[in-house]
N, CA and C atoms as a LAMMPS dump frame, in Angstrom:
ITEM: TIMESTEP
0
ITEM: NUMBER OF ATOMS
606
ITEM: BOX BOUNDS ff ff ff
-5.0000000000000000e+02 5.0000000000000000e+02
-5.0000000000000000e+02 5.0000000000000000e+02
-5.0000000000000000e+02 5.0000000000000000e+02
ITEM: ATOMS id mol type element x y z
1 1 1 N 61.242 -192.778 -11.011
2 1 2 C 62.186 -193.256 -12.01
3 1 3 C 63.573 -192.691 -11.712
4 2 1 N 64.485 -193.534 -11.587
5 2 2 C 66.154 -193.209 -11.405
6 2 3 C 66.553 -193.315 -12.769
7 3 1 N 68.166 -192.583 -13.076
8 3 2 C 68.558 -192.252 -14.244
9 3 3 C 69.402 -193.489 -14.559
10 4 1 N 69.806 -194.176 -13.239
11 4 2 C 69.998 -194.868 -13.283
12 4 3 C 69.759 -196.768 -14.007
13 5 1 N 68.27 -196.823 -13.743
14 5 2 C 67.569 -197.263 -14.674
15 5 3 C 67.579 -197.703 -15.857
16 6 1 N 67.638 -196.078 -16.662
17 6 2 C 67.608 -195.869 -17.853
18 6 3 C 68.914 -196.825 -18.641
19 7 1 N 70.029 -196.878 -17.794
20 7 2 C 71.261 -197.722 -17.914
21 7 3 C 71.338 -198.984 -18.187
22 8 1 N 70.298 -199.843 -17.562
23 8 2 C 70.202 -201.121 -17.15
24 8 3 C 69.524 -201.811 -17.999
25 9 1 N 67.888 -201.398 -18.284
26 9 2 C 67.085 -202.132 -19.195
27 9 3 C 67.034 -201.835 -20.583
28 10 1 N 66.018 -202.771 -20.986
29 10 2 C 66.08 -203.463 -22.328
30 10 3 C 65.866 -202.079 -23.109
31 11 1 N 66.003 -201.885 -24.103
32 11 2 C 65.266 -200.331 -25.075
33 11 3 C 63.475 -200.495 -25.072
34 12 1 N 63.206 -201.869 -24.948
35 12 2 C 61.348 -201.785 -24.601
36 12 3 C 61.185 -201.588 -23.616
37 13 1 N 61.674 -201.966 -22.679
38 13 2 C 61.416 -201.537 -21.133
39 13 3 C 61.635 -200.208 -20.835
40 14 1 N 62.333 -199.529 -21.759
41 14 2 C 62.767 -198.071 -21.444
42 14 3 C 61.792 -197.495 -21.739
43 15 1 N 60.994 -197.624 -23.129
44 15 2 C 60.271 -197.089 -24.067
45 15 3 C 59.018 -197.411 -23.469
46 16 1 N 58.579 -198.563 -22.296
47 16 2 C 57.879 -198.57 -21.638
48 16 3 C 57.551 -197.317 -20.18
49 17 1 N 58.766 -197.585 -19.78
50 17 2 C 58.931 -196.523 -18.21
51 17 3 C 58.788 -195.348 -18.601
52 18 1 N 59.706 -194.479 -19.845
53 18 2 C 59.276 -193.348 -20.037
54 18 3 C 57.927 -192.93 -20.232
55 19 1 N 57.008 -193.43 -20.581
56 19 2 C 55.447 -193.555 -21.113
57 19 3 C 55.053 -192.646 -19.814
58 20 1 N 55.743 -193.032 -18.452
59 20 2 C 54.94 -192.646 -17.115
60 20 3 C 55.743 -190.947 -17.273
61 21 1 N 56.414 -190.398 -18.184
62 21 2 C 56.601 -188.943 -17.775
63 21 3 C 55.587 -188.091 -18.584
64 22 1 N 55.073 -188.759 -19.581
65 22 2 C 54.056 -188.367 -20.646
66 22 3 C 52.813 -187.306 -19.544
67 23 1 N 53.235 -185.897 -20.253
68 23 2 C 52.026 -185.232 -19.304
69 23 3 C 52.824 -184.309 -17.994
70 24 1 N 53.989 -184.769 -17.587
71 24 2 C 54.744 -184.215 -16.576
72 24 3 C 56.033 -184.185 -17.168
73 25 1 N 56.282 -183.761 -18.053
74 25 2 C 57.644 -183.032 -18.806
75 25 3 C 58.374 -181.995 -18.634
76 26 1 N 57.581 -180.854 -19.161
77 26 2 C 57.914 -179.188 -18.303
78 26 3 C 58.011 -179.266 -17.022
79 27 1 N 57.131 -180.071 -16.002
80 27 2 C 57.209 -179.935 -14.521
81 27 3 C 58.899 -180.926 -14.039
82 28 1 N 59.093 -182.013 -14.876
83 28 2 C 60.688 -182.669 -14.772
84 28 3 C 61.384 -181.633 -15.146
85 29 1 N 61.59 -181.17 -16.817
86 29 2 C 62.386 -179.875 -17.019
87 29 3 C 62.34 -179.187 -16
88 30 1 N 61.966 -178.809 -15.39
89 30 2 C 62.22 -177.46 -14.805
90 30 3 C 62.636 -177.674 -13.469
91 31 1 N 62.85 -178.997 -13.259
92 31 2 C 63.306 -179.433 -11.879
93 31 3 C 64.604 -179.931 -11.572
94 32 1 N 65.143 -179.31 -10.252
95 32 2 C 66.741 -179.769 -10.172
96 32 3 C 67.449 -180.763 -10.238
97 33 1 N 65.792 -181.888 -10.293
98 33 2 C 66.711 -183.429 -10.331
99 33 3 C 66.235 -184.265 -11.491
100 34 1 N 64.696 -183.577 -11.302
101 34 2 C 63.628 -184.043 -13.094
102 34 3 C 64.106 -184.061 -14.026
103 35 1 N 65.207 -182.468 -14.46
104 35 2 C 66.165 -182.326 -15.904
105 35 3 C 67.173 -183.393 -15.9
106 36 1 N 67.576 -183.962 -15.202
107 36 2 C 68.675 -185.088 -15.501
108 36 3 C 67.941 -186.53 -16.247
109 37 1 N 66.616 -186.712 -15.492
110 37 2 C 65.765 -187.7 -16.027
111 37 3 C 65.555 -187.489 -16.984
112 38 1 N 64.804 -186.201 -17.94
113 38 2 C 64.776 -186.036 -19.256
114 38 3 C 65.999 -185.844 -19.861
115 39 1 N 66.233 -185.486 -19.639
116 39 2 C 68.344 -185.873 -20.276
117 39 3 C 68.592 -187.115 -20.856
118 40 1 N 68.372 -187.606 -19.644
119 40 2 C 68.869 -189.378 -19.665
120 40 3 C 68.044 -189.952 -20.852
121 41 1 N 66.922 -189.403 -20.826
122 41 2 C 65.412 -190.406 -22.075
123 41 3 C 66.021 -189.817 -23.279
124 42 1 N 66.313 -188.554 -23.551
125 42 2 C 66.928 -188.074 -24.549
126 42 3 C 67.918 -189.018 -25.463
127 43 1 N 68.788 -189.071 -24.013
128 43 2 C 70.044 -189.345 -24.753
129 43 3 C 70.421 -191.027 -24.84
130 44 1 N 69.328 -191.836 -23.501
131 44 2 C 69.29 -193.424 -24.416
132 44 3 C 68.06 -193.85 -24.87
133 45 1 N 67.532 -192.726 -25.557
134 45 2 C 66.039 -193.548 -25.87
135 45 3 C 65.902 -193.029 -27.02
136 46 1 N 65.677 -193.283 -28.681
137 46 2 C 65.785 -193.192 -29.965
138 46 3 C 64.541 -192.229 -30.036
139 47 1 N 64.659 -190.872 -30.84
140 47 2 C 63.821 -190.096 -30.804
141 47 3 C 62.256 -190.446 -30.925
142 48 1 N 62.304 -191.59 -32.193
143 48 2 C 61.076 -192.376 -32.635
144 48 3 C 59.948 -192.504 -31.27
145 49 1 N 60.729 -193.201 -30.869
146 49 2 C 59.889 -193.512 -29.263
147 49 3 C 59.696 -192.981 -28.019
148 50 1 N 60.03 -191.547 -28.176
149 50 2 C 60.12 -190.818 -26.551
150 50 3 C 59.551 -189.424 -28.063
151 51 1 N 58.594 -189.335 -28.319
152 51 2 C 58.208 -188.525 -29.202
153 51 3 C 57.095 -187.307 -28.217
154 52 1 N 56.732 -188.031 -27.087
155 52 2 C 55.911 -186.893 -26.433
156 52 3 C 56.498 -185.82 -25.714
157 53 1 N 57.822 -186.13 -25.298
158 53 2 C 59.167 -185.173 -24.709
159 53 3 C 59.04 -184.163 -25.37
160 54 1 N 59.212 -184.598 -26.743
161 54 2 C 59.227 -183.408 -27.865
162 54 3 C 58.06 -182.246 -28.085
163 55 1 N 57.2 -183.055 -28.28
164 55 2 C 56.045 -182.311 -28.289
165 55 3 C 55.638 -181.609 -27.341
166 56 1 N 56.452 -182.246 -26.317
167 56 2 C 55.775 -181.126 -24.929
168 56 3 C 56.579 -179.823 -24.7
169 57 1 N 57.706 -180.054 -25.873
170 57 2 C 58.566 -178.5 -25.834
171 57 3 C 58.395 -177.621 -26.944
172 58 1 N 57.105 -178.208 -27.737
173 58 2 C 56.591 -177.285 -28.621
174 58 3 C 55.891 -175.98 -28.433
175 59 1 N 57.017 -174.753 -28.802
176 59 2 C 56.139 -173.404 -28.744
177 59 3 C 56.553 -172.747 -27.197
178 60 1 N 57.409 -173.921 -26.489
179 60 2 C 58.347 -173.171 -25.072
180 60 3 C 59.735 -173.472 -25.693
181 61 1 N 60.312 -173.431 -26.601
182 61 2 C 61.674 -173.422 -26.823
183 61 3 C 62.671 -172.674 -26.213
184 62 1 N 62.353 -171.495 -26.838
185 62 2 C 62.822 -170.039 -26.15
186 62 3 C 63.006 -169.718 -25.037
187 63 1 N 61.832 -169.911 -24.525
188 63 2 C 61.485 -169.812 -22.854
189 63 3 C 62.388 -171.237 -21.754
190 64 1 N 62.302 -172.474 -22.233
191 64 2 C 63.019 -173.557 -21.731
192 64 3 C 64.807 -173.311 -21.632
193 65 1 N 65.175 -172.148 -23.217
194 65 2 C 66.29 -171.859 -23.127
195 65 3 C 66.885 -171.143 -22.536
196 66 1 N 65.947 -170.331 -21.964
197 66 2 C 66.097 -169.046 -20.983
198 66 3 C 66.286 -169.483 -19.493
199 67 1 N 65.924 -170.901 -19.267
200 67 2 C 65.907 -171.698 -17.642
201 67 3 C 67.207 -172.202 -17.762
202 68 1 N 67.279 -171.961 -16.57
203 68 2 C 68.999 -173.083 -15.666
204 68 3 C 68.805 -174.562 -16.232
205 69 1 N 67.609 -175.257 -16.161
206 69 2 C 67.406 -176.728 -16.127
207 69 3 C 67.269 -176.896 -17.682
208 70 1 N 66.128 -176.001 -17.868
209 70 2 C 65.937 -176.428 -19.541
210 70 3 C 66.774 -176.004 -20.452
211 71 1 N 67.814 -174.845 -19.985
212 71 2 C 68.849 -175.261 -21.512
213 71 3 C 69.525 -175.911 -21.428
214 72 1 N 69.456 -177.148 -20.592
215 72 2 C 70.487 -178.356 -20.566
216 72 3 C 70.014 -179.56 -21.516
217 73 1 N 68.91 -179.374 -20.906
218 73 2 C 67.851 -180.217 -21.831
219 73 3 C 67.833 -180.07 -23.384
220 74 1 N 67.247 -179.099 -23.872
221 74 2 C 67.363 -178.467 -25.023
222 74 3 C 69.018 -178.582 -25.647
223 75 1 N 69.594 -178.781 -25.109
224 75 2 C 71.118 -178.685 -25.318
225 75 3 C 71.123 -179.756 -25.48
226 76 1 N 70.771 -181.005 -25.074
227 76 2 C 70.633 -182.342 -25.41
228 76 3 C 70.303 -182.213 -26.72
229 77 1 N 68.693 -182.254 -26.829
230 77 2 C 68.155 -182.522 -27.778
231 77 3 C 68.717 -182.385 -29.183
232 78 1 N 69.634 -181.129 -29.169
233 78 2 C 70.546 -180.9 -30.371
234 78 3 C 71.267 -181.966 -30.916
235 79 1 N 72.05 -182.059 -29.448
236 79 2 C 73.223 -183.34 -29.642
237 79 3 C 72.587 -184.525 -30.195
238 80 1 N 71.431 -185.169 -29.79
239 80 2 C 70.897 -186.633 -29.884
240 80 3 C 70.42 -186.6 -31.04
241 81 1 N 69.215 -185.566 -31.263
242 81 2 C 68.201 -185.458 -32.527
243 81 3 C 68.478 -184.015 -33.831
244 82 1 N 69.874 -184.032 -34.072
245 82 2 C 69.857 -183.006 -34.8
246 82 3 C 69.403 -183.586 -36.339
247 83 1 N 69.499 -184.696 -36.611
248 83 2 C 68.745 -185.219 -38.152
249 83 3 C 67.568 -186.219 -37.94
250 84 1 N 66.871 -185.806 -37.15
251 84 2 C 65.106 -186.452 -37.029
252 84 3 C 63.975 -185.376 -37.159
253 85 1 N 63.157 -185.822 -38.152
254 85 2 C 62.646 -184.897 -38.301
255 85 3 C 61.943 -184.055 -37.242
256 86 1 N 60.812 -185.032 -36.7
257 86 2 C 60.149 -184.443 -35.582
258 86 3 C 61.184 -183.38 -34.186
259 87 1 N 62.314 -183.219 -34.575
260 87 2 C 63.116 -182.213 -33.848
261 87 3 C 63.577 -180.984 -34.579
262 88 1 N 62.939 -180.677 -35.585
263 88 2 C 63.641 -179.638 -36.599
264 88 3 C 62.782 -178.645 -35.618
265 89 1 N 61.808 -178.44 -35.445
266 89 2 C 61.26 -176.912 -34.838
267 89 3 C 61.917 -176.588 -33.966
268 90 1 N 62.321 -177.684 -33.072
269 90 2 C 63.375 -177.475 -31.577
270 90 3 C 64.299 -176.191 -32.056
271 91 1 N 64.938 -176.189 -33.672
272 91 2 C 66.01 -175.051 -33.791
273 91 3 C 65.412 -174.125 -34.989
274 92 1 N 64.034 -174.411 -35.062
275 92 2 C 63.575 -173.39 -35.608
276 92 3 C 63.089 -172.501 -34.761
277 93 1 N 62.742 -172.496 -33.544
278 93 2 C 61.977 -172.069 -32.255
279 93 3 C 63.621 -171.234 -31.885
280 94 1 N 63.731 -171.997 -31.972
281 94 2 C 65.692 -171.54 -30.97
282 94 3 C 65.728 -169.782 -32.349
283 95 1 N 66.015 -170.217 -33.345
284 95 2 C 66.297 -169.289 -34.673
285 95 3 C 65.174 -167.752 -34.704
286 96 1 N 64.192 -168.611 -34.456
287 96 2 C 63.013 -167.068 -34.041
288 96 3 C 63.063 -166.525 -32.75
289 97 1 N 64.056 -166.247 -32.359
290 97 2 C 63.797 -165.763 -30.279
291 97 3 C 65.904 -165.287 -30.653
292 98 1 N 66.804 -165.879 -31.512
293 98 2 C 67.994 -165.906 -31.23
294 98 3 C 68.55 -164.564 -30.999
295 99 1 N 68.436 -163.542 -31.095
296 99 2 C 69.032 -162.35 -30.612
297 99 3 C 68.35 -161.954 -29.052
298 100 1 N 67.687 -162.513 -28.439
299 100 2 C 67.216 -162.815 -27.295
300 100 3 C 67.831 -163.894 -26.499
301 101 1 N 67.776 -164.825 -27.505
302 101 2 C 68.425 -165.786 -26.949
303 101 3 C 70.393 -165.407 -26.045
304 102 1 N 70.589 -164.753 -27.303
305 102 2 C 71.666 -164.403 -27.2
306 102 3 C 72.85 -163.539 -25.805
307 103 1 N 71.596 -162.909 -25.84
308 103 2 C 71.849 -162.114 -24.42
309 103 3 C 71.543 -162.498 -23.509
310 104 1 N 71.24 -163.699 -22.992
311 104 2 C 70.645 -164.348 -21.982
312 104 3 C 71.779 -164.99 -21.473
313 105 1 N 71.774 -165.15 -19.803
314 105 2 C 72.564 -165.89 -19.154
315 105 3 C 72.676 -167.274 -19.793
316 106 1 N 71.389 -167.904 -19.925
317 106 2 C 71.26 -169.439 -20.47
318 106 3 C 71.127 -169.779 -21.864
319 107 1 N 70.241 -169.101 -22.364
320 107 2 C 70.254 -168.869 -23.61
321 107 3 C 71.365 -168.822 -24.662
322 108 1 N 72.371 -168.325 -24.303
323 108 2 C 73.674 -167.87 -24.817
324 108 3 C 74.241 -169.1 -25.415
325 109 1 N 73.943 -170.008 -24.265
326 109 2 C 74.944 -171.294 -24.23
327 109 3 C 73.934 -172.657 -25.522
328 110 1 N 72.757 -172.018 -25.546
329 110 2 C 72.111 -173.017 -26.706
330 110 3 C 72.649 -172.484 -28.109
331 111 1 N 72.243 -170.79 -27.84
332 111 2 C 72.671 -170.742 -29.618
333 111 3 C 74.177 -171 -29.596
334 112 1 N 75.075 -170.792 -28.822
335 112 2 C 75.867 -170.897 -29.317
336 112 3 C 76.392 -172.93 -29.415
337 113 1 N 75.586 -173.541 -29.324
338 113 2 C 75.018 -174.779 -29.405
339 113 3 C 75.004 -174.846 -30.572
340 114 1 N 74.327 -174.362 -31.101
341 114 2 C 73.67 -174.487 -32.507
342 114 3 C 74.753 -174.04 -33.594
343 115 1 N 75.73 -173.151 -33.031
344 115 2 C 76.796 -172.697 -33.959
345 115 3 C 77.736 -173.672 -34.012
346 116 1 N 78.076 -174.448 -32.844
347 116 2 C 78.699 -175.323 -33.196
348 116 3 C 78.687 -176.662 -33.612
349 117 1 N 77.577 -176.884 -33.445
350 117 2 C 77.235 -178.637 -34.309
351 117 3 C 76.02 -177.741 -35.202
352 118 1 N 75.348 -177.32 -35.204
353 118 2 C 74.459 -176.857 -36.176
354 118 3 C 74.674 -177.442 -37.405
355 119 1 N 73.861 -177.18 -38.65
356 119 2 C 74.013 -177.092 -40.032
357 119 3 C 74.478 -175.875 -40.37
358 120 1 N 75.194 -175.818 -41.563
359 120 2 C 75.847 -174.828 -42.441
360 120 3 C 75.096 -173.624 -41.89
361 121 1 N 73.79 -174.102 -42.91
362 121 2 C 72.215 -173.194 -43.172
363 121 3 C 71.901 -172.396 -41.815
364 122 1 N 71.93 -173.286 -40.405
365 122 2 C 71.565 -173.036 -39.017
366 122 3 C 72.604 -172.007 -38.525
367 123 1 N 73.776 -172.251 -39.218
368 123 2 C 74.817 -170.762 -38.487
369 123 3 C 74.647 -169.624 -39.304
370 124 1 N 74.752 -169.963 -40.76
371 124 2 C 73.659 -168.838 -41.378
372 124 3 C 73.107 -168.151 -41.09
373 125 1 N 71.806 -168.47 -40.743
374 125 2 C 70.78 -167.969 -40.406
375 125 3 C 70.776 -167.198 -39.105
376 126 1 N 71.818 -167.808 -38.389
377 126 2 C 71.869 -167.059 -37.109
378 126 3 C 72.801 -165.732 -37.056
379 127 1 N 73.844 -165.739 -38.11
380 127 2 C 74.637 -164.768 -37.922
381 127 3 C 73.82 -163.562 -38.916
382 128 1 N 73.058 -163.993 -39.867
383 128 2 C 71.89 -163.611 -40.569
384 128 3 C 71.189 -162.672 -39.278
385 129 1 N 70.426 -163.252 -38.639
386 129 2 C 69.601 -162.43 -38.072
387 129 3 C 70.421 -161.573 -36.576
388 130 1 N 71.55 -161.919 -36.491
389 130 2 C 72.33 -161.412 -35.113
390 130 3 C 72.925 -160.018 -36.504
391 131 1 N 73.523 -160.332 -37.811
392 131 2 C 73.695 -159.005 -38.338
393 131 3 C 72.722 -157.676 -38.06
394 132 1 N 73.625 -156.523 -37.985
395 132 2 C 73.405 -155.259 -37.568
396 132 3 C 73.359 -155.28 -35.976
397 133 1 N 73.584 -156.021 -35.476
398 133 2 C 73.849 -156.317 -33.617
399 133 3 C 75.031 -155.942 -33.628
400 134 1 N 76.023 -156.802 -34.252
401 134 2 C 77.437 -157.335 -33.636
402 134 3 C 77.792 -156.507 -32.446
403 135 1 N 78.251 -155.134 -33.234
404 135 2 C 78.59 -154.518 -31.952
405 135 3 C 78.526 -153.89 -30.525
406 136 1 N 76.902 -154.01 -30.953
407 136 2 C 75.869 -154.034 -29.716
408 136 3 C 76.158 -155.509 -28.725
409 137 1 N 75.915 -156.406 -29.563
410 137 2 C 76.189 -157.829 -28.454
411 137 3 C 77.545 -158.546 -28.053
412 138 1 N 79.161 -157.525 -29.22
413 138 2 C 80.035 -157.283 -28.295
414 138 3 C 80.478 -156.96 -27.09
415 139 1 N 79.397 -155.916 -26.794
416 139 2 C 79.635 -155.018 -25.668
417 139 3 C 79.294 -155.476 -24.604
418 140 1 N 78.293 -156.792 -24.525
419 140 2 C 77.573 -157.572 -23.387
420 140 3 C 78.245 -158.944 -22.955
421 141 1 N 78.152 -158.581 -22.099
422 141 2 C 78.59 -160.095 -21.466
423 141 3 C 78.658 -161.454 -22.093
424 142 1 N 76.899 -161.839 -22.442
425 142 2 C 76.932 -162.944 -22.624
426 142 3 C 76.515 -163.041 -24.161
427 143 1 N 75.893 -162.205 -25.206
428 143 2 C 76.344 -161.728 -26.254
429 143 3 C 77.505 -161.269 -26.841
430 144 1 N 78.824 -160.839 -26.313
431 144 2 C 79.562 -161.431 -27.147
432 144 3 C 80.576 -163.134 -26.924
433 145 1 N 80.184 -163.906 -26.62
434 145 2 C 80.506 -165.041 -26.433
435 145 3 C 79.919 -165.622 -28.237
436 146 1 N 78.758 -165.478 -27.751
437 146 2 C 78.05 -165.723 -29.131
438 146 3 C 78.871 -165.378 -30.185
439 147 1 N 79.108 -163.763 -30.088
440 147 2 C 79.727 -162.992 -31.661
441 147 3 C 80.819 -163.813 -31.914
442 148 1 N 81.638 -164.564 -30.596
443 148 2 C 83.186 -165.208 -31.39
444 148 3 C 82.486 -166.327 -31.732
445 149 1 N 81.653 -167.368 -31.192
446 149 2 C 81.244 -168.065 -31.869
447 149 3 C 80.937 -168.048 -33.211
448 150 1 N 80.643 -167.174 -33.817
449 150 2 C 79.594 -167.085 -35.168
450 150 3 C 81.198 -166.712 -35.828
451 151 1 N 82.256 -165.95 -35.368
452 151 2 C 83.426 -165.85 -35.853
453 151 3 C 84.133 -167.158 -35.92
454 152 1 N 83.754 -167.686 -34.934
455 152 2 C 84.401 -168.831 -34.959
456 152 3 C 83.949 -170.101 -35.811
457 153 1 N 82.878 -169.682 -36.192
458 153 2 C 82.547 -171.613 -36.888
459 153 3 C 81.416 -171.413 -38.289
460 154 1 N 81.462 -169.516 -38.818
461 154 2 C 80.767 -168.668 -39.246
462 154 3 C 82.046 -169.375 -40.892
463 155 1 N 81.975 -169.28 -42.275
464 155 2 C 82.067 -169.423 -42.97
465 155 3 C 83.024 -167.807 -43.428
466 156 1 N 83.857 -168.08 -44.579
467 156 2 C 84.419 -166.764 -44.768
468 156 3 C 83.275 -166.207 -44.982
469 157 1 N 82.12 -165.768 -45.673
470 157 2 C 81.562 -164.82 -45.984
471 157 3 C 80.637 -164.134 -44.611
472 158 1 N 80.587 -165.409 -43.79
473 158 2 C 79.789 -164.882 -42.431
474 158 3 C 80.846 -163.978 -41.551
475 159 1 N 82.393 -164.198 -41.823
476 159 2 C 83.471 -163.327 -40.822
477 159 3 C 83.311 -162.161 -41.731
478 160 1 N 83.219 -162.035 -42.629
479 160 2 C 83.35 -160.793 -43.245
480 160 3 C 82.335 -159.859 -43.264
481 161 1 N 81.15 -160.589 -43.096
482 161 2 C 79.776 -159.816 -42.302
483 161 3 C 80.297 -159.123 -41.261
484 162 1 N 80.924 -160.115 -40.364
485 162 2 C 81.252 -159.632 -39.135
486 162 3 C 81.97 -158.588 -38.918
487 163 1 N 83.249 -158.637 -39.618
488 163 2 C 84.12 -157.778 -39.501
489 163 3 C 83.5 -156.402 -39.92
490 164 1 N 83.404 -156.564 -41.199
491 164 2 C 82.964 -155.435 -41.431
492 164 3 C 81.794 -154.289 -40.497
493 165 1 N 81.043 -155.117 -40.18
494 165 2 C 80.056 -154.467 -39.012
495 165 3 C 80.727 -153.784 -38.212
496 166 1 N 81.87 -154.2 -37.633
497 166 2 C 82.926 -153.684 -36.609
498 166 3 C 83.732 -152.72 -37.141
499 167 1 N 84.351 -152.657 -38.415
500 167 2 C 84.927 -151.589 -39.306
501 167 3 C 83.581 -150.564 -39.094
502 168 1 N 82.599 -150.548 -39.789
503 168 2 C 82.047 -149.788 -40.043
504 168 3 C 81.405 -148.868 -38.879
505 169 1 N 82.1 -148.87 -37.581
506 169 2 C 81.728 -147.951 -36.699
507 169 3 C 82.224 -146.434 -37.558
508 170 1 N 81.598 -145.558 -37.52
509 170 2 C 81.771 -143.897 -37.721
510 170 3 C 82.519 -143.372 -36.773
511 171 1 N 82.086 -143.464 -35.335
512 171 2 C 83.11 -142.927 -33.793
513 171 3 C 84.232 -143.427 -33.598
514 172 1 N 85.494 -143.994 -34.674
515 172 2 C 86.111 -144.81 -34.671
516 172 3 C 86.125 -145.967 -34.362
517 173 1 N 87.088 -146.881 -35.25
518 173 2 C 87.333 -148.627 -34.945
519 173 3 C 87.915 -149.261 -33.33
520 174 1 N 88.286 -148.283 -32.503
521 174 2 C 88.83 -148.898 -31.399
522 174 3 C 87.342 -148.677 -30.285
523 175 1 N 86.394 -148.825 -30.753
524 175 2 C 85.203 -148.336 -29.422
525 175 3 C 85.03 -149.547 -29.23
526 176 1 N 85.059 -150.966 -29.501
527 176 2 C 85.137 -152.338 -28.743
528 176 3 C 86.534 -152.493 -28.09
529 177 1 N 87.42 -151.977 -28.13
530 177 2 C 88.587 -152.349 -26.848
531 177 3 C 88.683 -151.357 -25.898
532 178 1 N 87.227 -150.481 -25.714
533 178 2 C 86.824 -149.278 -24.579
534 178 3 C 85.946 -151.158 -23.348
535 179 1 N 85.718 -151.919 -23.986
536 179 2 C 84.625 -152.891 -23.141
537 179 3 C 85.464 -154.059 -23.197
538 180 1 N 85.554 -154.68 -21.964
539 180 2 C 85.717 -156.065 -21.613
540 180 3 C 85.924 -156.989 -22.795
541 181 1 N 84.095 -157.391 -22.663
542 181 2 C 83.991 -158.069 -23.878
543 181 3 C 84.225 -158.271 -25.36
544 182 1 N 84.548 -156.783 -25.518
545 182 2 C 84.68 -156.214 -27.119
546 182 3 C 86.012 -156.965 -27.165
547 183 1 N 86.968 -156.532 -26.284
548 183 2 C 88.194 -157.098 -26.594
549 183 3 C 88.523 -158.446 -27.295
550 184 1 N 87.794 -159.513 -26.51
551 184 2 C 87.728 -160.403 -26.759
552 184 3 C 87.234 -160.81 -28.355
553 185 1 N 86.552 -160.29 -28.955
554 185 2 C 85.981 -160.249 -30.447
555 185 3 C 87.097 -159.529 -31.01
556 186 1 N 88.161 -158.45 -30.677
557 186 2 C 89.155 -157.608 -31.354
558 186 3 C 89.947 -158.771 -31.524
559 187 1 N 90.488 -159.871 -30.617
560 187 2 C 91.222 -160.527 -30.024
561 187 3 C 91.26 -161.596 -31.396
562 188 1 N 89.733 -161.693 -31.106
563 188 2 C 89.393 -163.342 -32.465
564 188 3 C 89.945 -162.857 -33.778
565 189 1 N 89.647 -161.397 -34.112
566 189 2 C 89.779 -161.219 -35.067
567 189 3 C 90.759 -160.99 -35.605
568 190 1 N 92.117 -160.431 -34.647
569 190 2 C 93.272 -160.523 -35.203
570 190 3 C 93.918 -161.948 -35.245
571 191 1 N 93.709 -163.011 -34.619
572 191 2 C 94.115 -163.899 -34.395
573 191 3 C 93.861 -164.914 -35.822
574 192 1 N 92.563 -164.345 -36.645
575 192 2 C 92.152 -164.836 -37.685
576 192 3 C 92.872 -164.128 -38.989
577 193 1 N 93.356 -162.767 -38.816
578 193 2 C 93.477 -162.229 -40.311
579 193 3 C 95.104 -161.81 -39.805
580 194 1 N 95.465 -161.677 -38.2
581 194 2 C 97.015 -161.163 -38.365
582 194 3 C 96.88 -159.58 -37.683
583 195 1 N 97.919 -159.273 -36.701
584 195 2 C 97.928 -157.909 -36.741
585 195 3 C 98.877 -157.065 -37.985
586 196 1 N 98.161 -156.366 -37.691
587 196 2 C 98.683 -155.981 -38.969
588 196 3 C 98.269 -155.641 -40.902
589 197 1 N 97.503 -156.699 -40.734
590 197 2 C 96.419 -157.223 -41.748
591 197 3 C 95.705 -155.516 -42.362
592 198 1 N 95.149 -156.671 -43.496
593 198 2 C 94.147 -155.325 -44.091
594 198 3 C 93.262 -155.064 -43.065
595 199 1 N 92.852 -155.851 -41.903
596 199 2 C 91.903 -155.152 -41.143
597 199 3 C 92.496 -154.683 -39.703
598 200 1 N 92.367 -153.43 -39.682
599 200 2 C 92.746 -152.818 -38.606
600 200 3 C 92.398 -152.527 -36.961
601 201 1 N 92.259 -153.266 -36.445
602 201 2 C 91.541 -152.994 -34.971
603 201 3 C 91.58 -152.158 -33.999
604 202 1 N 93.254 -151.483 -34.024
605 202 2 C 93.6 -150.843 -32.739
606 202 3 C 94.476 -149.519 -33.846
């Protein structure tokens, strides 16, 4: 099957051809040219009818997000099926693993997926369970990408989680502009309240 294909015919004919990946899903995911094919079914084929895709990423969420190929995939699935039902576990799976997720080369790039088209509830929950981290997953590479995210698309009461986490260092407030990355979160945050502001960074 070419992705090409997928372009050309009818939506039954599609809903036909995909039928032949049924059973060899994870083995496409995980392949350098396979993930573009599941991509493609994703993204022109109506969730209703490519329903075994799904199911075959039930209970490897986490793990698919953690691959080069499959968090592209999974990164789809957000985009196409974020209000069908049979795709809600996709970011409930993502939500139980997310401070894992977080620190991950690949991983990084789903939740922070999820922060930005997500639901309200879905960034919630994530800055929810990333609280008491922050400044731990400042300090990392690919954890704090995440932290500006959740600053970034996080609700006033979720920045003020945030901030405060970062105030509330004891060894003083400047131990995130000792790291790379920290900076970058010092950076968001003045840029949001002002230097100068009631909150103090440097």
């Amino acid at each position: 099957m070419t992705v090409a294909a997928l372009d050309v015919i009818e939506l039954d004919q599609k809903a036909h051809l995909i039928r032949e990946l049924d059973g060899h899903v994870m083995k496409c995911v995980r392949d350098q040219n396979g993930n573009h094919v599941i991509q493609k079914c994703i993204e022109s084929v109506p969730a209703e009818k490519n329903n075994f895709i799904f199911s075959a990423f039930c209970g490897e969420v986490a793990t698919l997000s953690m691959h080069p190929y499959g968090c592209r995939v999974i990164q789809r699935v957000l985009e196409h099926c974020a209000y069908e039902l049979q795709c809600e576990f996709i970011v409930d799976e993502i939500l139980e693993s997310v401070f894992i997720l977080a620190q991950d080369q690949y991983g990084n790039y789903v939740t922070q997926h999820v922060l930005e088209r997500g639901k309200p509830h879905e960034r919630c929950q994530i800055i929810s369970k990333l609280s008491g981290h922050v400044v731990l997953l400042s300090h990392h590479k690919f954890g704090s990408n995440v932290v500006e995210k959740c600053f970034e698309y996080g609700g006033a009461t979720e920045r003020e989680i945030i901030i405060q986490e970062i105030l509330g260092q004891n060894e003083g407030n400047d131990n995130l502009l000792k790291y790379t990355y920290g900076k970058h979160i010092v950076a968001r945050c003045e840029q949001q309240y002002g230097e100068g502001n009631a909150f103090q960074f440097r």
